[in-house]
C-alpha positions in Angstrom: -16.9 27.8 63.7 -17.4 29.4 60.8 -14.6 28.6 57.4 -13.4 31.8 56.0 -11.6 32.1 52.3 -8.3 32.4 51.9 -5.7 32.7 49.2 -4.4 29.3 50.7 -7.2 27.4 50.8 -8.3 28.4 47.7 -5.1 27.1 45.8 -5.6 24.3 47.6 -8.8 23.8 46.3 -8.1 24.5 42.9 -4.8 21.8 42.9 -8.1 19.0 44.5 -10.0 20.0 41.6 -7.6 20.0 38.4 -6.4 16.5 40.0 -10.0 15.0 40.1 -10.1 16.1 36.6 -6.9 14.5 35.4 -7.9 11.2 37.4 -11.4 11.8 35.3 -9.7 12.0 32.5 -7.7 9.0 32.3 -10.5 7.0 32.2 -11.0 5.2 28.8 -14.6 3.2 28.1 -13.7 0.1 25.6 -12.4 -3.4 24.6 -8.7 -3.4 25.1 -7.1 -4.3 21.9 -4.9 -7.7 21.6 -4.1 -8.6 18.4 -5.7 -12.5 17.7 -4.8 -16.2 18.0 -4.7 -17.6 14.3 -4.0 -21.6 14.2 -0.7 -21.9 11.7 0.2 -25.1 10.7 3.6 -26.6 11.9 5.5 -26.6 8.9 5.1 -26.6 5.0 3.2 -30.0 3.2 5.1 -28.5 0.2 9.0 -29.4 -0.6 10.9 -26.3 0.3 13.8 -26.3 -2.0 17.2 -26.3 -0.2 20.7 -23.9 -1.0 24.1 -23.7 0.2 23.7 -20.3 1.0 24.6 -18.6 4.3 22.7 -15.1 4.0 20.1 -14.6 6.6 16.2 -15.1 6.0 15.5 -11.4 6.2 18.5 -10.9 3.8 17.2 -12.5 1.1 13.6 -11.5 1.2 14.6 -8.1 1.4 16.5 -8.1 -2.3 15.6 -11.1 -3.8 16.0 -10.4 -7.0 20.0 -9.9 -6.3 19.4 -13.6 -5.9 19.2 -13.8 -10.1 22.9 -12.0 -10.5 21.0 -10.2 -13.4 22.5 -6.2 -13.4 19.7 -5.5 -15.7 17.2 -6.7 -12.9 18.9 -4.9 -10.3 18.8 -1.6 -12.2 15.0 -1.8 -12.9 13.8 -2.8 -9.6 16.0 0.2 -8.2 14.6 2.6 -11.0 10.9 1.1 -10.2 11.3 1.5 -6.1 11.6 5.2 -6.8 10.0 6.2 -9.9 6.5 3.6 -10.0 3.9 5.2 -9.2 1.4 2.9 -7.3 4.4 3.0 -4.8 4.3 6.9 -5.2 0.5 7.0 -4.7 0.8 4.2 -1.3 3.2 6.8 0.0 1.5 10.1 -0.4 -1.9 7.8 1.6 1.0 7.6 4.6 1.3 11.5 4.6 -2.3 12.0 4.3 -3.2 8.9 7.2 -0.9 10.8 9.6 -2.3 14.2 8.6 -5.0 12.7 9.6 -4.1 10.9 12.9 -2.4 14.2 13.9 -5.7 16.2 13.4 -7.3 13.7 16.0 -4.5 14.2 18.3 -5.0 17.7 18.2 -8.4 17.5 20.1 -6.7 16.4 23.1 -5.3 19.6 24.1 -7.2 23.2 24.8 -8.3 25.7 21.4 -7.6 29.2 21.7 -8.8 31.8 19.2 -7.9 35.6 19.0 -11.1 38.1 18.2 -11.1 41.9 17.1 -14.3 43.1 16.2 -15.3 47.0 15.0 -18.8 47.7 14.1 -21.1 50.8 14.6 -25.1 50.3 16.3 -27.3 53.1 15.4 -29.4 53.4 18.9 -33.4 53.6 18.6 -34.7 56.8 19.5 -36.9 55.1 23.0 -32.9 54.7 24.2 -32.5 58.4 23.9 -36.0 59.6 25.5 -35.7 57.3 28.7 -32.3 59.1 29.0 -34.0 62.0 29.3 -34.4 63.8 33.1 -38.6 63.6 33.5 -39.7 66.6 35.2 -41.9 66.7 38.8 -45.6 66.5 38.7 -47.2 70.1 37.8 -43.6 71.7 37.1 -42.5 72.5 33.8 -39.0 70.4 32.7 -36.1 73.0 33.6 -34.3 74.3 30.4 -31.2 72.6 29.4 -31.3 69.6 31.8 -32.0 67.0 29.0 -29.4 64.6 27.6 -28.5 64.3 24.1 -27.2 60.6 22.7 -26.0 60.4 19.2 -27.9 58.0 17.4 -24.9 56.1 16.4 -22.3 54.6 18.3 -19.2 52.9 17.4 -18.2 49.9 19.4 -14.4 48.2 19.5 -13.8 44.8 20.5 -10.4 43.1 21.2 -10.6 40.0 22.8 -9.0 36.0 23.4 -11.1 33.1 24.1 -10.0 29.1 25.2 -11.8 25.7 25.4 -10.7 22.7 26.8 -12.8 19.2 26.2 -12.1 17.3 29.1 -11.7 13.5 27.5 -13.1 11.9 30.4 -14.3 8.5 29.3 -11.4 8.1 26.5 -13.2 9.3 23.0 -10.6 11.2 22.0 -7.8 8.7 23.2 -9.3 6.1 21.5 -9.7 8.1 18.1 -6.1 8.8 18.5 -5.1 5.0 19.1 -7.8 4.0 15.9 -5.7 6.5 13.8 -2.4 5.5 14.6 -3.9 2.1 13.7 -4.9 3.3 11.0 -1.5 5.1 10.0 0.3 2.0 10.6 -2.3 0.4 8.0 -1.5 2.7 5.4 2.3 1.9 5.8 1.9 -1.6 6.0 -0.2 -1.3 2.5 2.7 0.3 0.6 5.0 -2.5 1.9 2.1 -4.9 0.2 2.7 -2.6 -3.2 6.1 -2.8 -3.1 6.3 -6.7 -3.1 3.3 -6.8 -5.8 5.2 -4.6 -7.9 8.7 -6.1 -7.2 7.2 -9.5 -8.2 5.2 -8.3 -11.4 8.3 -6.4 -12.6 10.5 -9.7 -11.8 7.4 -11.9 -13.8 7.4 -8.8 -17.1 11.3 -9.3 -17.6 11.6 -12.7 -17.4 9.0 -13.1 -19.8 10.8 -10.6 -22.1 14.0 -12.7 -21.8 12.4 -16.0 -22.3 10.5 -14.2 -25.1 13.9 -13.7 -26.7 15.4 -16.8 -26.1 12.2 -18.7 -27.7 12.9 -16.1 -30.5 16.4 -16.9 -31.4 15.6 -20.6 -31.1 12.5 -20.1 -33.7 14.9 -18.1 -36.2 17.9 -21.1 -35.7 15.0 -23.7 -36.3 14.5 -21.4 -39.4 17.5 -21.6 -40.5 18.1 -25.5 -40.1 14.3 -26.0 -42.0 16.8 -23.6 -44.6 19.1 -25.6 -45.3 17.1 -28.9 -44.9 15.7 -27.7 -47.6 18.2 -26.3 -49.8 19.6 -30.5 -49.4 16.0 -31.5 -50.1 15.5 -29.7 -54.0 19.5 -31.0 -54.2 18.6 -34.3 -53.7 15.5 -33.9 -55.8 17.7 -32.6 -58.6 19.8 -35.6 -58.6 16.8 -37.8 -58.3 17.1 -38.9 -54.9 13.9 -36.7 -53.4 10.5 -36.7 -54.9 8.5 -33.6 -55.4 6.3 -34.6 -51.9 9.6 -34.1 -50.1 10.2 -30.7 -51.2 6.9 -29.7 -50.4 7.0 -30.9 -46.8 10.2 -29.4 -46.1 9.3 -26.1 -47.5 5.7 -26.6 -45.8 7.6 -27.0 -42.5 9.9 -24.0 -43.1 7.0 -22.1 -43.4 5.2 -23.7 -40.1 8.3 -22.5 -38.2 8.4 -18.7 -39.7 4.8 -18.1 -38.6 6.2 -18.3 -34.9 8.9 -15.1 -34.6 5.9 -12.7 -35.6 4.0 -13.3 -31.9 7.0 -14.0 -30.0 8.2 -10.5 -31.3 4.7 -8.9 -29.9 5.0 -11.0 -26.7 8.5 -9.0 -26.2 6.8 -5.4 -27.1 4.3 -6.5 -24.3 6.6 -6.9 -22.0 8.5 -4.3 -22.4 5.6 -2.1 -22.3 4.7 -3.4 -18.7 8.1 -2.6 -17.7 7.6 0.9 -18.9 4.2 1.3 -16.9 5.8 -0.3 -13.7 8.8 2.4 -13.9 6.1 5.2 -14.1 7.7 5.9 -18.6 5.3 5.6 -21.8 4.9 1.9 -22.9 7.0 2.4 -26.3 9.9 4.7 -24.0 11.5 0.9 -23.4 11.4 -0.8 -26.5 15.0 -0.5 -27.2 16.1 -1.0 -23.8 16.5 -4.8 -24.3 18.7 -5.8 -26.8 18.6 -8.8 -28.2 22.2 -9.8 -27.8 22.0 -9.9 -24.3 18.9 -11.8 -24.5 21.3 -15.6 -24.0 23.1 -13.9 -21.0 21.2 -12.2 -19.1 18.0 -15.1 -19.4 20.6 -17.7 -19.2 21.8 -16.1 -15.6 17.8 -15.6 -14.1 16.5 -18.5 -15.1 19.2 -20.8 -13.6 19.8 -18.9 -10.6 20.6 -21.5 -7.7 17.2 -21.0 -5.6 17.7 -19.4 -1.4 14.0 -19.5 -0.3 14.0 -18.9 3.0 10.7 -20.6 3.9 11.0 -20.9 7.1 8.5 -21.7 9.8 4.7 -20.9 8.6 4.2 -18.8 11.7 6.6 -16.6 10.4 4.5 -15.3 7.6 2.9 -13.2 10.0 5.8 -11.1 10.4 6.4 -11.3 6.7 3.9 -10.6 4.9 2.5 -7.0 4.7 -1.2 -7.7 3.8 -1.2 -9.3 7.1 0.6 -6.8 8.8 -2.4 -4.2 7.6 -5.1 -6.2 8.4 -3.9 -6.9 11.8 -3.9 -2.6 12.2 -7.0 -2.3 10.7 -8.5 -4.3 13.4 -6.8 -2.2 15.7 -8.5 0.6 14.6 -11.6 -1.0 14.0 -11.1 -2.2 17.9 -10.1 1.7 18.9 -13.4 2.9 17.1 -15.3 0.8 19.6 -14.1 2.7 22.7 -14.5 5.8 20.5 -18.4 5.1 20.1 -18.9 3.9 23.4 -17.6 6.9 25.1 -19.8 9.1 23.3 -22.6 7.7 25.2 -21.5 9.3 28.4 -21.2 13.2 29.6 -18.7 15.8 29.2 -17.3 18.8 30.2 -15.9 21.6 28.5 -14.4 24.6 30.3 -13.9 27.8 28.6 -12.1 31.0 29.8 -11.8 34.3 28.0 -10.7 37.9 28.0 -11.2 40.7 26.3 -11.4 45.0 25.5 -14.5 46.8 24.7 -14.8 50.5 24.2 -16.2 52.9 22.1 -13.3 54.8 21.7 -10.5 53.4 19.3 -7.7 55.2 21.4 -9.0 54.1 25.1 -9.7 50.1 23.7 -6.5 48.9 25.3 -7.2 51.2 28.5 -7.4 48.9 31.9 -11.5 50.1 32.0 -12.2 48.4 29.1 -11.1 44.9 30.1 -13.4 42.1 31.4 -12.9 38.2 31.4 -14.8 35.0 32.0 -14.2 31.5 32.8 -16.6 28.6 33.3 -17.6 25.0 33.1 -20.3 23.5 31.4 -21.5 19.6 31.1 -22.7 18.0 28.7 -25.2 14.3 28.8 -26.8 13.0 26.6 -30.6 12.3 27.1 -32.6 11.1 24.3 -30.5 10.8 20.9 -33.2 8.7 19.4 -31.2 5.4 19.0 -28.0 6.8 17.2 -25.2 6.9 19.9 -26.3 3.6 20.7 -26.6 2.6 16.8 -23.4 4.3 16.2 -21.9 1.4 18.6 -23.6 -1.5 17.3 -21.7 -0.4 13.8 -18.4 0.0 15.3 -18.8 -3.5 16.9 -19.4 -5.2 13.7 -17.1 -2.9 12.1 -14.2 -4.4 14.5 -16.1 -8.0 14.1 -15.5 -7.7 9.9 -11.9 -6.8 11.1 -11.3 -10.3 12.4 -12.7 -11.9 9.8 -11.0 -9.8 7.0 -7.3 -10.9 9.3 -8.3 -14.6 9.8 -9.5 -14.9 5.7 -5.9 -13.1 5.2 -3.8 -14.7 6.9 -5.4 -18.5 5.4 -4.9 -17.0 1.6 -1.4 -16.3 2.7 -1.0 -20.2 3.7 -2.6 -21.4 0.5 -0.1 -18.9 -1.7 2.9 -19.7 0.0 2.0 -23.9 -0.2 1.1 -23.3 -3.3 3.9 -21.4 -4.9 6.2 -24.1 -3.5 4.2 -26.5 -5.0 4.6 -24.5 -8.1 8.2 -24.7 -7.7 8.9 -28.2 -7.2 6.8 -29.3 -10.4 8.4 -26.6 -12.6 11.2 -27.7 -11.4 11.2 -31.2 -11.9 9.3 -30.5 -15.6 12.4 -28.5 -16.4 15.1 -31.4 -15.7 12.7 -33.5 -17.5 12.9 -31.4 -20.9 16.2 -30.4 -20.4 17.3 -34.4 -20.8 14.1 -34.7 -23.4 15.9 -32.0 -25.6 19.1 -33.9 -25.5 17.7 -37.3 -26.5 15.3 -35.4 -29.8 18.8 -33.3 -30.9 20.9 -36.6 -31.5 17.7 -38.1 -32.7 17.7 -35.3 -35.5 21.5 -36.1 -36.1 21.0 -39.6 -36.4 17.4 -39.0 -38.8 19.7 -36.7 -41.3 22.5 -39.3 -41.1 20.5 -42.0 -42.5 18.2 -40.0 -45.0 21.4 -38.5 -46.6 22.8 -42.4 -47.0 19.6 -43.3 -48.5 18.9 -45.4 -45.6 15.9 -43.4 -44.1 12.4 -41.5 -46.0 12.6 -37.7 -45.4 9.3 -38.3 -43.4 11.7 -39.2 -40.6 14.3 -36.3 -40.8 10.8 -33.9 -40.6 9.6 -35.6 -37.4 12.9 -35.6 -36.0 13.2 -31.4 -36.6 9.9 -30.8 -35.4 10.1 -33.0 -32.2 13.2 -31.0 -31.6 11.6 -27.3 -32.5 9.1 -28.5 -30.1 10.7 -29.5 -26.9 13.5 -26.5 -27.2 10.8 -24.5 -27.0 9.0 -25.9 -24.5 12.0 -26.4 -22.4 12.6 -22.4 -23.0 8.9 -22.0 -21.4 9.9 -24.4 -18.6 12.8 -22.3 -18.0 10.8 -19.2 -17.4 8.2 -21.0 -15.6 10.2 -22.2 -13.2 11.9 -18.6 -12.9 8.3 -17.2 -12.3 7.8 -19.7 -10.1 10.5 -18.9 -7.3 9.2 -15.3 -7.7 6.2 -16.5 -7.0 7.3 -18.2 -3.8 9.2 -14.9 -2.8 6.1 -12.5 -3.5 3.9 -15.3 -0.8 6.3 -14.8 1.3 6.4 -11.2 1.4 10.0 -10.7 0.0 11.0 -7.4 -1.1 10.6 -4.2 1.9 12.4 -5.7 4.7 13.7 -2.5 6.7 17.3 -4.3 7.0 17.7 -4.7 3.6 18.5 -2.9 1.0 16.1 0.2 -0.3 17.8 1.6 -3.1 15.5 4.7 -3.0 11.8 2.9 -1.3 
């Protein structure tokens, strides 16, 4: 029996084919990504200080600076989420990562491609003599039977062509899935500026406030060195001071007047790094703090009741977005893998096209001038000298860095976050120490000018007594801040500050 063709079995054919195709290409060549294992430790070694308060953990890392009940804060941190422009910069490397990602993506379906083509061939002249009629042996060519060609001719194309690379072994699926990864990478990275930049603005203004507290506290030492020694040359008048007094108590009003000159620079420095972080010139924000408010708004930051929600270690992971991108770029790294791997196998293309020819302008759209073509070609490599397979021995240690790079990340996040809380507690407890140490020097002072102005003490006494106390006040002002920078410390380690549920103002 002999098969015959017909319009049934060949649409029956055709549906077996394009479904051995799509079965071919769902296959995907590669390691299957899962992200990895990493050991975390069951809980903190470091004290993790305790509040009262009842907002959520994802609350307060998302705006933790609201945790200092400083407006002035508040207002630069929103002014810096929309304005800075490392954040600017991490954003516009999203855009161009999914550019990217969807330029990959765009090899998985078919290309077509319009073409239109005029030109004009000028014909050699053996093309017009083998046109020619040749005449019998022994007669003479009979007049008028030759043909003439012009020798040029104008030619008109109009034509549509399509390609279609079949992914059969996954290479274009898996560069897809590595630039997703990679997309996700990029978004994950401004998340990391964000809490950098969050935490160094939270660091520049609370050195700017300490910076003016420490001031005002140098110019009221000033003024008490003033007036100790305005009673110093009054005593000396009435005989009851010696020259050496005088000159100690103006050497030590002096002493204290070389301090307000580099505590005055230190709060220009800050301000300037303020300025940078909110994408203005350095000097734009030199006004922008006064003094006045420098008591208030220091006072409110600095002795802020602490909510550090530390939480379970593991939970970091989630957290923190330096891990969160070097988990995606070892799922792209991963991806890549398949991606090489697959180009060591075959492929096949298929290709279809139509189009008008004529040498006429007017008859180029006429049904005689229209041809098509389809066809199928495949496509395995032989001998590539060594680079396919090269090219997947570099993606393997590619992905193989990747692990590395998330394991060595995710440790340094341990260490910060123990660390910061470590931080913490002993700026913490240093601060409580100075705070009582300031108490005990001030009525030491008291009791020092008591008994020199009674005669009962030398004035060597009263100047120890007012530089012990210049001393501590403004090391407990430095303790203040540090303990301040601390807990932004402890915030930043734990990746406080782009939380999607809380509040953007403008990210």
């Amino acid at each position: 029996m002999t098969a015959r063709w017909t319009p049934t079995t060949g649409a029956a054919a055709c549906v077996r084919i394009a479904l051995c195709l799509l079965l071919l290409n769902g296959c995907t060549v590669g390691p299957v990504y899962r992200p990895p294992d990493v050991a975390t430790p069951a809980q903190w070694r470091a004290p993790v200080p305790t509040s009262a308060a009842t907002a959520t953990d994802v609350e307060v890392l998302a705006s933790w600076w609201e945790q200092f009940h400083d407006p002035k804060l508040d207002e630069l941190v929103a002014v810096a989420l929309h304005d800075n422009l490392d954040i600017q910069t991490a954003g516009e490397r999203i855009v161009q990562a999914r550019a990217q990602r969807d330029e990959v993506a765009g090899a998985r379906w078919p290309s077509a491609s319009g073409t239109g083509r005029a030109y004009r061939v000028k014909l050699p002249d053996s093309v017009g003599d083998l046109t020619q009629p040749q005449p019998a042996s022994g007669t003479a060519p009979a007049s008028g039977s030759s043909l003439q060609l012009p020798s040029y001719l104008n030619l008109y194309q109009l034509g549509f062509d399509t390609s279609w690379e079949l992914d059969l072994f996954g290479q274009t699926r898996r560069a897809v899935e590595s630039a997703n990864a990679s997309a996700e990478a990029a978004e994950a990275a401004r998340r990391g500026v964000i809490v950098a930049t969050l935490a160094e603005l939270g660091n520049d203004y609370l050195s700017l406030r300490s910076g003016q507290v420490r001031l005002a506290i140098a110019l009221h030492n000033i003024e008490i060195d003033r007036s100790l020694l305005e009673l110093t040359r009054s005593r000396h008048l009435s005989g009851m001071a010696s020259d050496l007094d005088v000159a100690q108590a103006n050497a030590q009003m002096q002493t204290a007047e070389a301090n307000p000159p580099m505590l005055r620079a230190q709060i220009l420095q800050s301000s300037h790094a303020i300025a940078v972080l909110l994408g203005r010139l350095p000097e734009s924000m030199e006004d922008d703090f006064p003094a006045s408010d420098a008591a208030t708004d220091a006072g409110t930051a600095t002795d802020a009741v602490p909510v550090i929600p530390a939480g379970l270690p593991s939970e970091l992971l989630q957290n923190r977005p330096d891990i969160q991108q070097a988990e995606r770029e070892l799922a792209s790294a991963t991806a890549a893998v398949g991606q090489a791997q697959a180009q060591r196998f075959p492929s096949i293309s298929l290709t279809a096209g139509t189009d008008f020819v004529s040498t006429q302008l007017d008859q180029l759209l006429h049904r005689g001038s229209w041809n098509w073509d389809v066809g199928a070609s495949l496509t395995a490599p032989i001998f590539e000298g060594g680079r396919l397979a090269a090219n997947q021995r570099a993606a393997e240690a590619a992905a193989r860095q990747s692990v590395l790079q998330y394991r060595h990340t995710v440790l340094q996040a341990f260490g910060e976050t123990e660390d910061a809380l470590q931080g913490y507690a002993a700026a913490t407890a240093q601060r409580t120490a100075l705070g009582q140490a300031v108490l005990s020097q001030q009525l030491a002072l008291a009791r020092a000018t008591q008994l020199y102005q009674a005669g009962m003490s030398s004035f060597i006494d009263v100047l120890d007594a007012q530089r012990s106390v210049a001393d501590i006040e403004d090391q407990a002002a430095q303790s203040q801040q540090q303990q301040a920078t601390a807990l932004v410390g402890i915030y930043k380690a734990l990746g406080g500050g782009w939380q999607p549920t809380g509040p953007r103002r403008g990210s």
